[in-house]
C-alpha positions in Angstrom: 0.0 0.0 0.0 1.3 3.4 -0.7 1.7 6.3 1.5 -1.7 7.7 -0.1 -3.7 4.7 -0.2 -3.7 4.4 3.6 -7.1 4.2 5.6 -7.9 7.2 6.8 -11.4 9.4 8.5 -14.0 8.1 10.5 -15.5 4.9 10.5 -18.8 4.4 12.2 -18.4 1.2 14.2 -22.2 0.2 13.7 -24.6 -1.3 16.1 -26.4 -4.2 15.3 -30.3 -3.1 16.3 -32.5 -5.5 17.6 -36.7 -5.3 17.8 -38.3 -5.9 21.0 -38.4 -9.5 20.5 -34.7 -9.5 20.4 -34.3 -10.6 16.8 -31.9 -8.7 14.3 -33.8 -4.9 12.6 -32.6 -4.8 9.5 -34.6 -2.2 8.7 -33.2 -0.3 11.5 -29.7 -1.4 10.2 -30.4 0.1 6.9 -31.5 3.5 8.6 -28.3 3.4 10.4 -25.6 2.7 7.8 -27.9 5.7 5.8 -27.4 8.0 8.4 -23.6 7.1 9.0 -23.5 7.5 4.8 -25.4 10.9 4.3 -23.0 12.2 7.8 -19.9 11.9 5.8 -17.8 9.0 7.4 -15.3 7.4 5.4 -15.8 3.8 6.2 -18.2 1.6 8.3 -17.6 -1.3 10.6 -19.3 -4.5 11.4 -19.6 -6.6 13.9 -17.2 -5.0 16.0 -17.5 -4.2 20.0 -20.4 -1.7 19.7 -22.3 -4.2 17.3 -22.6 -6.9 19.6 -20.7 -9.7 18.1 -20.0 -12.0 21.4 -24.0 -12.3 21.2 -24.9 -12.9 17.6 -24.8 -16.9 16.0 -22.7 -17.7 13.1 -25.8 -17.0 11.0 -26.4 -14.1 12.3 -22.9 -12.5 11.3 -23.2 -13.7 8.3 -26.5 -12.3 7.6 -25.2 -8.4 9.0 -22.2 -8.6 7.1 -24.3 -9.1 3.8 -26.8 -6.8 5.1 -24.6 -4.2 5.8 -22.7 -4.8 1.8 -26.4 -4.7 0.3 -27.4 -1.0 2.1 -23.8 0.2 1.9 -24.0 -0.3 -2.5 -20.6 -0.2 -3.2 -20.0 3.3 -1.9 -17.6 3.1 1.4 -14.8 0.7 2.5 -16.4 -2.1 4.3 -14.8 -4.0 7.5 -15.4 -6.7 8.8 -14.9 -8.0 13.0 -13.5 -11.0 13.1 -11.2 -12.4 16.3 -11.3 -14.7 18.8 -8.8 -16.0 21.2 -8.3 -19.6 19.9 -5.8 -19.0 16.7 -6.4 -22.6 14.7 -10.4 -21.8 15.2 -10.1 -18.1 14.0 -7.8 -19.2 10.7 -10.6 -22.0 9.9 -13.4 -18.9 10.3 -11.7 -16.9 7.8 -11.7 -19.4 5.4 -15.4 -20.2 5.3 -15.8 -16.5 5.2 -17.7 -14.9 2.4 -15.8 -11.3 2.2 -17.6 -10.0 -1.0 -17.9 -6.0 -0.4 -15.3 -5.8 2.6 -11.8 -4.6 2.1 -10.7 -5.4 5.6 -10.7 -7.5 9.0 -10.7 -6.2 12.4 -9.2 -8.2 15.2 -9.0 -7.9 17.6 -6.5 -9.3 20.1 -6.5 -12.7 22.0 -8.6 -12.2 25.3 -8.7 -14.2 28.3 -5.6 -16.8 27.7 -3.4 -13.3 27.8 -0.3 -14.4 25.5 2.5 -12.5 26.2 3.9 -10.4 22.9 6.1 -13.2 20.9 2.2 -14.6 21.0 0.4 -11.6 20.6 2.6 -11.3 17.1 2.3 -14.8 16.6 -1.2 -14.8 16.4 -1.4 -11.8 14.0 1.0 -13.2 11.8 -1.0 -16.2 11.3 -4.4 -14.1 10.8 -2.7 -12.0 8.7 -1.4 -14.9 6.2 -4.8 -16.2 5.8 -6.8 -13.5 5.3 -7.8 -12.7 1.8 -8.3 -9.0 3.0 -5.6 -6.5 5.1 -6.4 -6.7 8.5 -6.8 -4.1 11.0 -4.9 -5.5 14.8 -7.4 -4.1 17.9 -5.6 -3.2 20.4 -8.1 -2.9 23.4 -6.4 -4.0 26.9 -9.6 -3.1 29.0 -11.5 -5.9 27.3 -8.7 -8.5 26.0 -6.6 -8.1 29.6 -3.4 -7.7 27.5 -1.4 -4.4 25.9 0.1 -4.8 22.8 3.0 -3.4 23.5 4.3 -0.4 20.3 7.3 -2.2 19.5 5.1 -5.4 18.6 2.6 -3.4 16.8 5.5 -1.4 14.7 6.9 -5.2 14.2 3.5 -6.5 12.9 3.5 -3.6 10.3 6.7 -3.4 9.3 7.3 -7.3 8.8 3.7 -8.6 7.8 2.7 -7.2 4.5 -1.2 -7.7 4.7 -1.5 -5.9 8.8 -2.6 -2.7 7.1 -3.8 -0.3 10.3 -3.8 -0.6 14.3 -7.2 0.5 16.1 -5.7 1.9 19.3 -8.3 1.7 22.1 -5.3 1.5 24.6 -5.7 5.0 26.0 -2.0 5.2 27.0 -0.9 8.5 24.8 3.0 8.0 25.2 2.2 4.6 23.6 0.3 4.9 20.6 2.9 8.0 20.2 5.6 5.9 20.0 3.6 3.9 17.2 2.7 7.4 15.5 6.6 8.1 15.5 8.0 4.8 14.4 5.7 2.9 12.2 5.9 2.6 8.5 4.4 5.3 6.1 1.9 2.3 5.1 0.3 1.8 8.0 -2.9 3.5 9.5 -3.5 4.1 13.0 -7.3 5.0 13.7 -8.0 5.9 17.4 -10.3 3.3 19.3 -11.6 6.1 21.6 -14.2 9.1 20.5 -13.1 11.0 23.6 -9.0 11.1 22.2 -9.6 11.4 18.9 -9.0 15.3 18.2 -5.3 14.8 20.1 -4.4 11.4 18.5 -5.3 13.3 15.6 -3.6 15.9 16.1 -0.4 14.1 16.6 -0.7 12.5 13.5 -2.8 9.3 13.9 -5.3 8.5 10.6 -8.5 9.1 11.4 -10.6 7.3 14.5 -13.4 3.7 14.3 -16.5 5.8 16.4 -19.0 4.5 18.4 -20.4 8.0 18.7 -20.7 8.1 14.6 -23.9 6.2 14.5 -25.3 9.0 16.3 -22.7 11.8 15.7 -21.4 11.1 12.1 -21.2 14.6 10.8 -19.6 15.9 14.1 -17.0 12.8 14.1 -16.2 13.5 10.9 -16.0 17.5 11.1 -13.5 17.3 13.8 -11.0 14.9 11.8 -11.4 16.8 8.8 -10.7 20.2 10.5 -7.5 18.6 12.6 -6.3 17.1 9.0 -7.0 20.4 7.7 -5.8 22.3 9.6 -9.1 24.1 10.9 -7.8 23.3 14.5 -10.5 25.7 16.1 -12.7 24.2 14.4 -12.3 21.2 15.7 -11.5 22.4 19.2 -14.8 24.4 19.6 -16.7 20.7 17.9 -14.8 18.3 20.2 -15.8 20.6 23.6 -19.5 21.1 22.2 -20.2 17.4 22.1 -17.6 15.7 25.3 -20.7 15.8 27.6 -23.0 13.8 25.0 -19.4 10.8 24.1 -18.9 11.2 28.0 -22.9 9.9 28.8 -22.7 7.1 26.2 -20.0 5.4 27.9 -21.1 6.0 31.2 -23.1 2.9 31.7 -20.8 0.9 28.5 -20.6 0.2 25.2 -22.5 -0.1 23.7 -25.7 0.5 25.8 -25.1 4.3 26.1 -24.9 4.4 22.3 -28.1 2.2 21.9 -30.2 4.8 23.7 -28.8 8.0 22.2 -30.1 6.2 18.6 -33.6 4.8 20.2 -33.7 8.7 21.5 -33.4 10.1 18.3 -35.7 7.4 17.1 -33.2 4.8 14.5 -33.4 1.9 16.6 -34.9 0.1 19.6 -33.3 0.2 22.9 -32.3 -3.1 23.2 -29.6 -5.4 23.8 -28.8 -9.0 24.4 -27.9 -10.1 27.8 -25.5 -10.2 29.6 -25.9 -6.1 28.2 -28.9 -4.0 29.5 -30.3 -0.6 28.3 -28.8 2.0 30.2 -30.8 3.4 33.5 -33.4 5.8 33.4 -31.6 8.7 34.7 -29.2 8.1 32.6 -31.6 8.4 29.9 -33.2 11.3 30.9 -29.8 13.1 30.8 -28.9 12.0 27.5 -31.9 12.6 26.6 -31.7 16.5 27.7 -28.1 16.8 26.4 -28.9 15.3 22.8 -31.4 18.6 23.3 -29.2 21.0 23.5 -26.7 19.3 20.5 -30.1 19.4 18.2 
């Protein structure tokens, strides 16, 4: 990949709505990936954390993933989630996968069994050979209970030709600047976190997967645009005006607080699959009167 080619903007890490009887909305799918579209993201994610993978069947991934290629028509990058934490079972998944539409994989790293780094690239390496698509590593220690460390990232990219980007959801600054100042011109890194994405930008990171862009896409994408730009006001004066509203939708988790900000502003339902719940009704009541003052 050259210099130019490399993935870059906002990418609206999508939801996966449910109705009330807990089955998969396509319909409120299609609004969504619509309302990501006409807000001016770059790219759009499925079946990542926000989307609830862990509970969907095999079926049902299968079903969004073609779902989400039929309403998106060709027009954005596509990516797909796909990890796990057993290696052997992961390659054997990607190679009954069906990834017509999607120009990318994002996995996310090994969770539970906590490999040290010589695994951690280990197991990238081997996702990375199989995949018919460049994969994206996801680099989430709150969830996966392991950092990947820069120096094994930088490795990853530098020495495995089809590890295209990092999704940094680390939250350690010093760290993903170390990646920003030694990885190669190839290689994207796209902030993991809506709340860091105007400074990661800032220092030079790609772009940011949102959580907040099923909701906020114009705003998400305003506030990478300006940074990359250079329209840093701009972006400033964006990135203060909506902290309250990212700050509430995490309160209470991901993606829960997102799920109610969209069933607020009337795209989806508000529900999830257990072990998630809808967020509490205070907590809905002040989203409710902050999404007020954004509109």
């Amino acid at each position: 990949m050259e210099n130019d080619k490399r993935l870059r903007g906002v990418g609206t890490a999508l939801v996966t709505p449910f109705t009330k009887k807990g089955d998969i909305d396509f319909e409120a799918l299609e609004r969504v990936v619509e309302f990501s579209i006409d807000g001016g993201v770059d790219f759009l994610v499925a079946l990542g954390t926000t989307g609830e993978s862990p509970t969907l069947s095999s079926e049902e991934k299968r079903e969004v993933c073609a779902a989400v290629a039929r309403f998106n028509r060709g027009r954005l990058p596509l990516v797909m989630g796909m990890g796990g934490n057993d290696t052997a079972s992961l390659l054997k998944q990607i190679g009954k996968t069906d990834f017509s539409g999607y120009s990318y994989i994002l996995s996310v790293a090994p969770y539970y069994n906590k490999p040290g780094q010589r695994g951690l690239y280990a197991h990238f390496k081997a996702v990375a050979e199989a995949s018919p698509v460049p994969v994206i590593v996801y680099n989430i220690p709150s969830r996966c209970g392991a950092n990947i460390e820069p120096e094994t990232i930088v490795k990853l990219a530098e020495s495995v030709p089809n590890i295209a980007a990092v999704k940094e959801a680390s939250g350690l600054i010093v760290k993903i600047s170390e990646i920003l100042r030694d990885r190669p011109a190839h290689f994207s890194v796209l902030s993991g976190d809506d709340s860091l994405t105007l400074p990661l930008v800032a220092m030079g990171a790609d772009g940011v997967i949102s959580t907040a862009a099923n909701l906020l896409p114009k705003e998400m994408a305003q506030i990478v645009r300006g940074v990359q730009e250079g329209n840093l006001a701009m972006a400033q004066q964006l990135h203060y005006r909506i902290s309250e509203i990212l700050k509430l939708f995490f309160e209470q988790g991901n993606p829960p607080g997102i799920k109610a900000g969209l069933h607020i502003r009337g795209l989806c339902e508000n529900v999830l699959r257990l072990p998630l719940v809808p967020v509490t009704r205070n907590l809905y009541g002040r989203m409710e009167a902050e999404l007020a003052k954004l509109s």
